[in-house]
DOKOL-752912 format. One record per residue (C-alpha): x, y, z; residue in one letter. Coordinates in steps of 0.1 Angstrom, whole numbers, plus 5000, padded with zeros to 4 digits. Layout:
BEGIN
@x->X; y->Y; z->Z; residuo->a
...
//
This chain:
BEGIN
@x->4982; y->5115; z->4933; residuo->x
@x->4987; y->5086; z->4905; residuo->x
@x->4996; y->5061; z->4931; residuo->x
@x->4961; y->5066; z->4949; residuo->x
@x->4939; y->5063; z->4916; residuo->x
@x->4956; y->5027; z->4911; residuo->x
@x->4947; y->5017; z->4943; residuo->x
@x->4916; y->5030; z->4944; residuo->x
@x->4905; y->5022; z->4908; residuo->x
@x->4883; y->4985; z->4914; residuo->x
@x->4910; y->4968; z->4899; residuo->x
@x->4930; y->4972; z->4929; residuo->x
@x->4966; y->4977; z->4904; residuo->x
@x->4990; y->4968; z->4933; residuo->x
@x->5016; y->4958; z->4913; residuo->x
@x->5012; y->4990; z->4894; residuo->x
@x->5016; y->5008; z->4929; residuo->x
@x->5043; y->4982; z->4939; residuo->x
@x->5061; y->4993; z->4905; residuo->x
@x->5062; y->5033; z->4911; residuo->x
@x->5069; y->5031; z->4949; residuo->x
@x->5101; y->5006; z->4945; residuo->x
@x->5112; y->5030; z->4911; residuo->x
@x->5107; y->5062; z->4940; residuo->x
@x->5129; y->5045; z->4965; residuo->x
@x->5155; y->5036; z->4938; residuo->x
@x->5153; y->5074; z->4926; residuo->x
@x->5166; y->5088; z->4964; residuo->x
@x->5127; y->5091; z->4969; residuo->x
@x->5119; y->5069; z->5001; residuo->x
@x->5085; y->5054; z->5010; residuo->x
@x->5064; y->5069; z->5034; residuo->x
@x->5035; y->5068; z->5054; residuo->x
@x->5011; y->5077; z->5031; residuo->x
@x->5025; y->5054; z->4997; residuo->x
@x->5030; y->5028; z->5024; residuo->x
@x->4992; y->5033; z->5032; residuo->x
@x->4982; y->5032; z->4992; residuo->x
@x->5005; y->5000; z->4989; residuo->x
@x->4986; y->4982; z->5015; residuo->x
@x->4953; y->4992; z->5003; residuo->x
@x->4960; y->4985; z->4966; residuo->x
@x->4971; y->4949; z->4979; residuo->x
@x->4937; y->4945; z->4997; residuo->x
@x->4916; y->4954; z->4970; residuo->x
@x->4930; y->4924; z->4947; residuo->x
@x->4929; y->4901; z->4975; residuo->x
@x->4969; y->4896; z->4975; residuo->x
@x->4968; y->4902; z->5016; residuo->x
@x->5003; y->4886; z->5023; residuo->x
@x->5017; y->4909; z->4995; residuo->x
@x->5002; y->4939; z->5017; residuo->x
@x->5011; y->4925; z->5052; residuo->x
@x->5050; y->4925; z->5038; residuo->x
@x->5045; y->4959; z->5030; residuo->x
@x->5033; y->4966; z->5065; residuo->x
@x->5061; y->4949; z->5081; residuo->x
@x->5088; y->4969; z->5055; residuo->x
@x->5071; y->4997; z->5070; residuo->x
@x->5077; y->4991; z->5108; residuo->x
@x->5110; y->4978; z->5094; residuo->x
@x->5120; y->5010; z->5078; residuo->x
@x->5107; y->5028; z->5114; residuo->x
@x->5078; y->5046; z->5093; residuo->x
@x->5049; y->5053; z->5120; residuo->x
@x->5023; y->5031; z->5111; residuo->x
@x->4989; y->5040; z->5116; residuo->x
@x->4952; y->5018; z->5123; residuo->x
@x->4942; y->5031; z->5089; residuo->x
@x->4975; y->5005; z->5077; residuo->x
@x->4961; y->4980; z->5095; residuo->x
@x->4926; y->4986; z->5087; residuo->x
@x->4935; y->4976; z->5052; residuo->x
@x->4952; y->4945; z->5059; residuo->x
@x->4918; y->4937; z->5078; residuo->x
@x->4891; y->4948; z->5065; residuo->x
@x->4875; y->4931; z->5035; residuo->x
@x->4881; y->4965; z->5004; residuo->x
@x->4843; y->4966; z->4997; residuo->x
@x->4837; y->4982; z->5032; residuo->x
@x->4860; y->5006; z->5027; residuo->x
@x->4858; y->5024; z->4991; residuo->x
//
């Protein structure tokens, strides 16, 4: 999926990932677990942690099942986990 390869690239393009998951929920296309999960770990890999605990608290907000792997990426430095 596009979404995952800008998360994953080294670049970390969360804004990029921000960009197409807000355009998905405009289109009738709601997040879910699994962009919710590339959101997060897009925002870990730049660094931009606050940016990617919002998006975890939209998440629980929205009553999307979050799981440890969502919270493993708000805490775990992105080097240990690509």
């Amino acid at each position: 999926m596009l979404i995952y390869a800008y998360a994953s690239s080294s670049q970390g393009e969360y804004q990029k990932v921000l960009t197409m998951a807000s355009k998905w929920d405009r289109r009738g296309f709601p997040v879910d677990a699994a962009v919710g999960w590339v959101t997060i770990k897009a925002c870990a890999a730049r660094g931009v942690w606050e940016i990617g605990a919002a998006a975890l608290n939209d998440l629980e907000e929205a009553g999307i099942e979050v799981t440890a792997n969502h919270y493993e990426c708000v805490l775990t430095p992105q080097n240990s986990q690509i």
